[in-house]
C-alpha positions in Angstrom: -21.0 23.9 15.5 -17.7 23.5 13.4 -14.9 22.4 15.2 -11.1 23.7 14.5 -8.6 21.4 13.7 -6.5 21.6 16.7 -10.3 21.2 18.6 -10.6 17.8 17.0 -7.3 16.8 19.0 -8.0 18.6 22.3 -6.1 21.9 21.7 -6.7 25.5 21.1 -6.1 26.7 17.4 -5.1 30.2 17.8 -1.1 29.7 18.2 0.4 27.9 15.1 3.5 29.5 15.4 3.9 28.5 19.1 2.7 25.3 19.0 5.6 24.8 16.0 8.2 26.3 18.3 7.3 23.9 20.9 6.9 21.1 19.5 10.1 21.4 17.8 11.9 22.3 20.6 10.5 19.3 22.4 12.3 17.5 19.4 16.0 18.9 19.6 18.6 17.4 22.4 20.9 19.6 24.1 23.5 17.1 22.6 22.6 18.0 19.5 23.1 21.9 19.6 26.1 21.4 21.5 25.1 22.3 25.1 26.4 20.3 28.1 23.3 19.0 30.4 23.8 18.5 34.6 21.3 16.6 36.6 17.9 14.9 35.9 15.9 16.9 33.1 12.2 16.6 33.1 11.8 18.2 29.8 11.7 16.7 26.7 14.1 18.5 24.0 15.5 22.3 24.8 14.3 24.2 27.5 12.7 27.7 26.7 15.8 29.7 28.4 18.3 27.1 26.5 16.5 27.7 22.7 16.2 31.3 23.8 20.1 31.7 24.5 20.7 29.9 21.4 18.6 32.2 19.4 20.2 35.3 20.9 16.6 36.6 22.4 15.3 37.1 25.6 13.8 34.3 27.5 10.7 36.8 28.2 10.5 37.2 24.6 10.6 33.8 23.2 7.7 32.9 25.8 6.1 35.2 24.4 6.0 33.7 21.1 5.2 30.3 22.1 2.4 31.7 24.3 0.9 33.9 21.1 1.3 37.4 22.6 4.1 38.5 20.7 2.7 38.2 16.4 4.9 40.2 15.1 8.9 38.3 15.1 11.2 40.1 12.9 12.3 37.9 9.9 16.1 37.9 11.9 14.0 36.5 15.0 12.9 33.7 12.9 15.7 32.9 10.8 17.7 32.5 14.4 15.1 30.0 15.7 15.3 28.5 12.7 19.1 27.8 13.1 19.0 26.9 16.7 16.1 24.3 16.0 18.5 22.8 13.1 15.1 23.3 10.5 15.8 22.6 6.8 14.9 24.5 4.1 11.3 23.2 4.4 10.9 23.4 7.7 11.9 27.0 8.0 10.0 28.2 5.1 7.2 26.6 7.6 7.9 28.6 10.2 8.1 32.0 8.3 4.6 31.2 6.4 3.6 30.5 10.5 4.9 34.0 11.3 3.4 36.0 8.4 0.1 33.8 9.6 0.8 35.0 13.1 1.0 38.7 12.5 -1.6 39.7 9.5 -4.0 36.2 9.6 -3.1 35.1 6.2 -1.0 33.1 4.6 1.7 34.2 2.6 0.1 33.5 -0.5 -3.6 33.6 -0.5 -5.0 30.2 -1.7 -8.1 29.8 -4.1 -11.0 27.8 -2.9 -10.5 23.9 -2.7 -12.3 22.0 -5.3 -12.8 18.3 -6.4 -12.8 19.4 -10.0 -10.3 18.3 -12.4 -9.6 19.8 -15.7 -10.2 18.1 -18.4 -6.6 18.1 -19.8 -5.4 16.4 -16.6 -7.5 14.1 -16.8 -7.0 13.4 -20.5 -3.4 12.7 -19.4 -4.2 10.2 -16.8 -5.1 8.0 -19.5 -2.7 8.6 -22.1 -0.5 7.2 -19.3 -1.9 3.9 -18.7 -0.3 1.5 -17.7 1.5 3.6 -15.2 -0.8 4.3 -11.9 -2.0 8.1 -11.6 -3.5 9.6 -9.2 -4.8 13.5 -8.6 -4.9 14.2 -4.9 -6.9 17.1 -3.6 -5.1 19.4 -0.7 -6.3 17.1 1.7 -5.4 13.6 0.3 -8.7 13.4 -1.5 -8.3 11.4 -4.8 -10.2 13.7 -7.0 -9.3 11.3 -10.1 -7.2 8.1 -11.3 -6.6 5.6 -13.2 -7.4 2.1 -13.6 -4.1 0.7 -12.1 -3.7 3.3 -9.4 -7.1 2.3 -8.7 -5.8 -1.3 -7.9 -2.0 -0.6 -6.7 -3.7 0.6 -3.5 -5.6 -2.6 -2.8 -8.8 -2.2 -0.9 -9.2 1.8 -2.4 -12.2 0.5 -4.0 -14.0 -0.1 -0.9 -14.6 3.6 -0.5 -17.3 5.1 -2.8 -15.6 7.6 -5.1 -16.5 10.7 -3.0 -14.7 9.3 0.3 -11.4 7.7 -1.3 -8.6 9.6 0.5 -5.0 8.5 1.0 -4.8 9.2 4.6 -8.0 7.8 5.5 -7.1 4.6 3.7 -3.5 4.6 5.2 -4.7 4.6 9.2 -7.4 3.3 9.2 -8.0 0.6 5.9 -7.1 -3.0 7.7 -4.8 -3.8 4.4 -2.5 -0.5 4.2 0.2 -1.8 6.5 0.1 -5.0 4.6 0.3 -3.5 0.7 2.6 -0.5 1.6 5.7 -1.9 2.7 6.9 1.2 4.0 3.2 1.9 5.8 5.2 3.7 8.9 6.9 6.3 6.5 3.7 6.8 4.4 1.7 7.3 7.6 4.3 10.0 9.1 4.2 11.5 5.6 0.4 12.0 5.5 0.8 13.7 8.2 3.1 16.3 7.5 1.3 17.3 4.4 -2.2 18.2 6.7 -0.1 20.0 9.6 1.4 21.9 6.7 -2.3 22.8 5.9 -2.9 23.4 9.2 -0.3 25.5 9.9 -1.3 27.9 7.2 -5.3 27.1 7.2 -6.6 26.2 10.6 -9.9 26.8 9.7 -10.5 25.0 6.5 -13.2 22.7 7.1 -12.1 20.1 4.6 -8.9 19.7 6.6 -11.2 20.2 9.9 -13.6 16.6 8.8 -10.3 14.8 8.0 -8.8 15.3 10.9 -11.8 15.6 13.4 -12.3 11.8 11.9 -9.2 10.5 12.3 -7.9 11.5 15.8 -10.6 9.9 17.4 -10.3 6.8 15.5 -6.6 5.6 14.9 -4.0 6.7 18.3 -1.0 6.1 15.6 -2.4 9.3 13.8 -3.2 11.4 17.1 0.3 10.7 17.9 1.6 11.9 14.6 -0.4 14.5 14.8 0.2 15.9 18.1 4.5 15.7 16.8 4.0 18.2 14.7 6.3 17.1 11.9 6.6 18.7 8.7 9.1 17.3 6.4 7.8 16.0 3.1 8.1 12.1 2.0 11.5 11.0 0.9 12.1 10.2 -2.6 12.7 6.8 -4.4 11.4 3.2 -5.1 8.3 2.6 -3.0 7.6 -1.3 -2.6 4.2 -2.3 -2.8 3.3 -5.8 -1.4 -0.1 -6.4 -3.7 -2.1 -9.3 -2.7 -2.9 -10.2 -6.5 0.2 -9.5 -8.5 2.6 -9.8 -5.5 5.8 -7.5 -4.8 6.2 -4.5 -7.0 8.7 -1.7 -7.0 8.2 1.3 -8.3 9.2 4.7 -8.8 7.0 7.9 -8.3 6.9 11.5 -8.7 4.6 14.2 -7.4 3.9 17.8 -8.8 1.7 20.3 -8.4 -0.9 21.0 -11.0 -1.0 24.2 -12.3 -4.6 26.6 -12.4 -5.6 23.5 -10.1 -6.3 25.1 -6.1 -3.3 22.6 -4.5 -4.1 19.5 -6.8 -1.2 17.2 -6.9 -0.7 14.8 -10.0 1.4 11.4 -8.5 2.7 9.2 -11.2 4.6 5.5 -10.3 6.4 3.8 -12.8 7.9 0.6 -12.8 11.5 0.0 -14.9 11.4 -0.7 -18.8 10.8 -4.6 -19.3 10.5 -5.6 -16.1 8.3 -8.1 -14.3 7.1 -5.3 -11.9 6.0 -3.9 -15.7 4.1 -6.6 -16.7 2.7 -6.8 -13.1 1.5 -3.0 -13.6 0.2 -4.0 -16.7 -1.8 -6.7 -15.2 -3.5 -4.0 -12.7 -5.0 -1.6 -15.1 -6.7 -4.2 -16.3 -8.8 -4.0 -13.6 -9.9 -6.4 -10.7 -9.3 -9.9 -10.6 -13.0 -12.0 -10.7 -14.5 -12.7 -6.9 -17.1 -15.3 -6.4 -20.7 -13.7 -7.1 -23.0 -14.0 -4.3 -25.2 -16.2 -6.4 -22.5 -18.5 -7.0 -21.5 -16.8 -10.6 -18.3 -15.2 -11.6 -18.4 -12.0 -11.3 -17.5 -9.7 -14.6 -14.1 -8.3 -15.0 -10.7 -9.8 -16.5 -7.9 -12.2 -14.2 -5.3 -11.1 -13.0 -2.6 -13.6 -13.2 0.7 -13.5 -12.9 
């Protein structure tokens, strides 16, 4: 029998919208909206009444919502939850996909079918920009395609057969990610976000559904993410890689969606013009350095060396 996402971690998957609203409220201090506190609380964040007042709805109502009776919140209701939960931009355009969810059982936008297929095009251009490491990542981290370098920039990737190579998967649970991503913590949080923001839209998909149902069981760092329900994208700028052949690199990177490409994602990092960390990315697309064969033999393949 498949199992729902929010299965895999012990919950009930009906209630996107309230379990946002919950878990963000557990996230917000009275402090922080301006409300002065007496006595011992034993809730984390807001209480219902408090984000209720704040929002200008009834206390009846808002448990409503959080409980999933009440599908249908006016776009006012939600833009005043938004403000009283201090969302972003991002974070409230989560919340009113979650509504729209709520009330008809789609998404805002219907999605095309996942699939592992890249174009040919896309592919062309992940060569033509060789040196520099390129990945495409399916919806759910997969890496559908890359190049040589990206290959090696995550080291240990390679361990995976093509098929099962997934950036989350390698983040929690590959015994080298918090040693090659210096900022392993952020990366981990940021993984994260990108599935609930699948989830919150496509409970049901069972690509999403395997990831997850693999990965709660088997790292508590990303059952506890999960359960935070955080949303907000990875920060921008230079991402320092600590690589166990080339050493330290710091690079750049971007991410885009590809277009006529169900939620395919083209990552480009790029090191400065005439660098060392340059030469060093030049180093990894040529591949893996030689390992001892089992027989005693080098195995094929150019040196690294820096």
């Amino acid at each position: 029998m498949a199992r729902t996402v929010e299965s895999a971690s012990g919950q009930s998957a009906d209630s996107g919208l309230g379990r946002y609203l919950r878990a963000r409220r557990a996230e917000i201090t009275p402090d922080q909206t301006g409300l002065t506190t007496v006595g011992i609380r034993r809730t984390p964040g807001l209480r219902r009444e408090e984000l209720a007042a704040l929002a200008g709805i009834s206390i009846d109502y808002y448990i409503r919502l959080e409980r999933g009776k009440e599908i249908h919140p006016s776009p006012s209701v939600i833009d005043s939850l938004a403000r009283a939960l201090r969302l972003d931009a991002h974070e409230l355009r989560h919340l009113r996909d979650l509504a729209v969810l709520a009330g008809t059982g789609s998404a805002g936008s219907a999605d095309l079918p996942p699939t592992r297929e890249v174009r040919p095009g896309v592919l062309a251009l992940t060569e033509r920009l060789r040196p520099n490491p390129v990945f495409i990542l399916g919806r759910t981290l997969d890496v559908l395609a890359c190049n040589p370098s990206a290959l090696q920039l995550f080291a240990g990737l390679d361990d995976q057969p093509p098929q099962a190579r997934n950036i989350a998967r390698y983040v929690f649970l590959h015994p080298r990610a918090p040693e090659v991503l210096d900022d392993w913590d952020e990366r981990a949080r940021a993984c994260v976000a990108r599935l609930r923001m699948l989830a919150g839209t496509d409970p049901g998909a069972p690509d999403l559904t395997d990831l997850v149902g693999e990965l709660v069981p088997k790292s508590k760092l990303f059952e506890t993410l999960w359960e935070r329900y955080d949303i907000k994208p990875h920060s921008p700028g230079i991402r320092l890689f600590h690589h166990p052949e080339v050493g330290d690199l710091h690079l750049a990177h971007e991410s885009m969606p590809v277009d006529h490409s169900p939620k395919h994602r083209f990552v480009i990092f790029f090191a400065e013009p005439d660098s060392p960390d340059q030469d060093k990315v030049a180093l990894l697309d040529k591949g893996r350095p030689r390992r001892p064969h089992p027989d005693g033999e080098r195995a094929d393949g150019p040196e690294l060396t820096v």
